[in-house]
N, C-alpha and C positions, 0 to 999 in steps of 0.2 A: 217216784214214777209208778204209772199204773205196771200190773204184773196181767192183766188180760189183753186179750188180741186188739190191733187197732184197727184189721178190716179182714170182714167178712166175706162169704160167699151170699149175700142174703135170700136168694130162692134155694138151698141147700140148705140155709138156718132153718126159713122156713119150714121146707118140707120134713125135715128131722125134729121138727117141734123144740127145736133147742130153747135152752134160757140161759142168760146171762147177765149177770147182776156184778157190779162193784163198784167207786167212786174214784170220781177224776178231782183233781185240786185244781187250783187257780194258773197253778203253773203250768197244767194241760193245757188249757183255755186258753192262748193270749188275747184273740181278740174279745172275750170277753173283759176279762182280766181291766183290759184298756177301760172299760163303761162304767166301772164299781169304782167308790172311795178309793182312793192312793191310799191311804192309813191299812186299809183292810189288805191290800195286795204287797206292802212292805212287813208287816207284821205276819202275816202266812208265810212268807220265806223265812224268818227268824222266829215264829212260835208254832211248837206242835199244835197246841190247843187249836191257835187256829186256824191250822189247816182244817183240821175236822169241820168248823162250825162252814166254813168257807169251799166244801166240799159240795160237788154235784155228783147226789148218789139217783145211782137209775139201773134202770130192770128191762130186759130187752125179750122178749118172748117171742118165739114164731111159731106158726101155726098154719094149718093147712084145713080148710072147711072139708064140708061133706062134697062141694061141687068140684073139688082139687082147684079152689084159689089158692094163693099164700099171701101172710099176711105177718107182718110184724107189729107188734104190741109194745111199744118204749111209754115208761112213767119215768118222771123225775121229779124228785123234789131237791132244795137249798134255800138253803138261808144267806144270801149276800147282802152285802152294803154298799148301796147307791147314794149319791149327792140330792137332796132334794132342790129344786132348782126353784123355789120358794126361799128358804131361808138359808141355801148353801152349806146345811148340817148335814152331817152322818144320818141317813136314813134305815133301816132295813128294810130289805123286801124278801117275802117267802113265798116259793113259789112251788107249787104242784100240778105235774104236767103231765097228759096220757095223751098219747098221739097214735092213731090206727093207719097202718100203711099198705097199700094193696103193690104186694110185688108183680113183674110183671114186662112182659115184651108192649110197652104200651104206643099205638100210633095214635098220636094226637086229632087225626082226622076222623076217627072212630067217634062215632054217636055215643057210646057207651062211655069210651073213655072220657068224652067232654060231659057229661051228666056226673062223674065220678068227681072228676076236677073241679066243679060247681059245689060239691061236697062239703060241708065242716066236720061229717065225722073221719072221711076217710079221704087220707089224701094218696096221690101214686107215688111210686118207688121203682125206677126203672133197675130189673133184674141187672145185677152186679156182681163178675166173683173178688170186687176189690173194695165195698161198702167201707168207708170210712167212719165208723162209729162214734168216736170223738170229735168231728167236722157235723156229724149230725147232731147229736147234742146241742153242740156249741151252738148253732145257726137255731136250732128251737129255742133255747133260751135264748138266746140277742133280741128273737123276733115274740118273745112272749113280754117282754123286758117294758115297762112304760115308756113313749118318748120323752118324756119329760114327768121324771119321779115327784111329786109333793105329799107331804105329809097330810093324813086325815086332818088332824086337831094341832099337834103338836107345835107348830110355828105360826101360828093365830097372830102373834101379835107383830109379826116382824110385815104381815099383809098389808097395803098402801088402805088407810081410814078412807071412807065416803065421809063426805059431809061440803059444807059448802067452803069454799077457797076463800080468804080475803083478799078483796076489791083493791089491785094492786094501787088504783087510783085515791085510796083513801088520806095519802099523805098529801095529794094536792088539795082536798075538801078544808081545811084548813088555811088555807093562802087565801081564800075566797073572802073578801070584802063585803058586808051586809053595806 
């Protein structure tokens, strides 16, 4: 189990410019947990090793501009193993994640607010003193997550060939009397 807090004040992280860094295993994660290789989430439970390699490590930063916004700064990175739904093999995927978040009393009918929300750098975070940090993670990687994992190169060959079908009617070409 992790030994850091599960939830925050996060306009208080914020403004205290706090950081907080450490790694959640697979057994934090369920609904992630659920989306990876079965091999990879029975063997994290019975091997240290791989708990490690199967770990989501992440860094949580806040920060307060010059104009008193606040803002938290989460990166993650992990190495999991997904199904690729090409050839049904153990796949890996590594993933590296910074996500910018504007805390906030946010009312959605605000012009500002909906220009933000339109946003890829910076998404909203409604001011919270109960921020669930392990629920946030978890929900960025699901949604970072491919729907459907294939392999660059590696299962080439198990891919359905093009080429031309044979002419199911070929075995009657035969019966034909000249």
């Amino acid at each position: 189990m992790s030994t850091h807090p599960l939830f925050i004040d996060n306009l208080a992280f914020a403004k205290k410019n706090e950081h907080l860094e450490g790694s959640l295993s697979l057994a934090e994660c369920p609904r992630l947990s659920e989306l990876l290789q079965a091999a990879e989430t029975n063997q994290a439970s019975k091997d240290d090793a791989s708990k490690t390699e199967a770990a989501v490590h992440y860094v949580l930063q806040g920060q307060t501009d010059s104009v008193g916004q606040h803002y938290l700064h989460l990166t993650l990175t992990t190495n999991l193993t997904t199904t690729c739904q090409r050839c049904l093999n153990a796949m890996p995927l590594n993933l590296a994640l910074n996500y910018n978040y504007l805390i906030g009393d946010v009312n959605l009918n605000d012009m500002e607010a909906s220009d933000i929300e339109d946003s890829d750098d910076i998404d909203l975070q409604e001011a919270s003193q109960t921020m669930d940090i392990i629920a946030l993670i978890e929900d960025e990687i699901i949604m970072a997550m491919p729907i459907a994992p294939i392999h660059d190169k590696d299962c080439g060959a198990i891919v359905t060939q093009s080429g031309e079908k044979p002419n199911p009617f070929a075995a009657l070409k035969g019966l034909i009397k000249p």
